[in-house]
Phi, psi and omega in degrees: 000168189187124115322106179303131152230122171249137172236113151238167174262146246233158144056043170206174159268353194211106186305109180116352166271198160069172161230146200274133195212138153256159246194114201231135143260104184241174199263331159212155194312129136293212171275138180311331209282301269243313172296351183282306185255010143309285212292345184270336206260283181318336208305111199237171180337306186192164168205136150320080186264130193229118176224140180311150170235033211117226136281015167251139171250174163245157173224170206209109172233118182252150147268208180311336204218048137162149158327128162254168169280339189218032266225083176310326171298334195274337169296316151326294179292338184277339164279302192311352196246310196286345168274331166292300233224298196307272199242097143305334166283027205256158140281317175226163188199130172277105162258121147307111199185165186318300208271025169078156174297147222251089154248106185289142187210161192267144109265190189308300174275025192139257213198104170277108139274138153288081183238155161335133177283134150221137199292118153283148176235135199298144159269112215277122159316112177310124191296150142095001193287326204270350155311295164324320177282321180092011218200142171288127121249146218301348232142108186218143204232161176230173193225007194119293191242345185255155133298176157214114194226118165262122184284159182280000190182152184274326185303317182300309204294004209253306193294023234262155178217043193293159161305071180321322149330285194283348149283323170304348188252356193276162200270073176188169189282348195175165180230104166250141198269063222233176172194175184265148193310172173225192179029232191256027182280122151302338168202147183251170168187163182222149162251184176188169202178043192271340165307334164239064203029027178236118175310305186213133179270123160312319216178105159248126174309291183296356172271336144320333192287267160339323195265326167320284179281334184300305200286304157335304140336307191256344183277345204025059111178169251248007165232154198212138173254142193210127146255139190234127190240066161300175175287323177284336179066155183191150163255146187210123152284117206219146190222107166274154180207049180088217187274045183217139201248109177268128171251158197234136176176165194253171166207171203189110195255157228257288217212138173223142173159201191233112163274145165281151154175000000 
């Protein structure tokens, strides 16, 4: 069997930033086991399985070691390869997927998603998080599938060195880590996720998808420039829109070429 495989980097400009997503094409889904060990052979955060719908596609995004429902950066590259490489004349492009449909449209500065709002709601602190962190926190919060801990300075969240060990044991999907900005950013955040092989996520969408309406909220008001200050770093233009969140960002591809097997 064989595949078009692309890998870019997601939500920058500048090739070696970002965060790094692969990109699968097919004319249809194989087996889950076969999208499984795609995605362990790339490992990379998640890769993307994209196969035509129509005027439409569906994606599918695994990391090394399990499905998620949901992954903005890896959507991202997939819109840049089906407007880039696929259909250069499109403007927009629809994916299908668990979390409903997903629309990516060309700006200026890249690619506005369209994704799903998700509301924080307050929390008791998990034992043992703010250890685990290295860190006070300020506020905790849950968002559905994440912690959301909030810190008193981005200088806290940039400095963060956590146990990773001892996150990978907490009853959620991941810990996103935010505070409020510095230079020209509204907010800074870090993720984690080692429970679903990603030690630290470079540039996560979807913890935007919670960090969006959170921030809005507390900034009173609804466009917000975010930065995720991983060692690679990322920008993010974040937009409320009711329940639906636009995130903005660029990509810059890496690798082209046909996986075998």
């Amino acid at each position: 069997m064989q595949a078009r495989l692309f890998q870019l980097d997601a939500f920058t400009a500048c090739r070696f930033t970002g965060n790094p997503a692969a990109v699968m094409l097919f004319v249809s889904y194989p087996d889950d086991r076969t999208l499984q060990a795609l995605a362990a052979e790339n490992n990379l955060a998640e890769t993307a399985f994209v196969v035509p719908d129509g005027d439409d596609f569906r994606i599918r995004w695994f990391t090394p070691t399990l499905e998620v429902p949901l992954c903005g950066h890896a959507t991202l590259a997939s819109a840049a390869v089906v407007l880039e490489r696929l259909e250069p004349a499109r403007e927009r492009v629809v994916f299908h997927s668990a979390s409903g449909p997903l629309t990516v449209r060309r700006s200026e500065r890249g690619y506005v998603m369209d994704f799903p709002a998700r509301r924080c709601a307050p929390a008791e602190e998990p034992a043992g998080l703010a250890a685990a962190l290295g860190a006070s926190i300020e506020e905790m919060l849950w968002d559905g599938f994440n912690f959301v801990a909030r810190l008193a300075a981005a200088g806290d969240v940039r400095r963060l060195a956590p146990n990773l060990a001892a996150i990978a044991e907490m009853p959620c999907a991941g810990v996103i880590v935010t505070a409020p900005g510095d230079g020209d950013h509204d907010c800074v955040s870090r993720y984690f996720a080692p429970g679903k092989g990603i030690p630290e996520d470079p540039v996560t969408g979807g913890a935007h998808c919670a960090l969006t309406p959170y921030w809005a909220a507390r900034l009173g008001k609804t466009d917000l420039r975010a930065f995720q200050a991983s060692a690679r770093g990322g920008e993010l233009r974040c937009r409320l829109n009711g329940d639906r969140v636009e995130l903005e960002g660029a990509c810059v591809f890496f690798l082209e070429g046909v996986a075998q097997w």
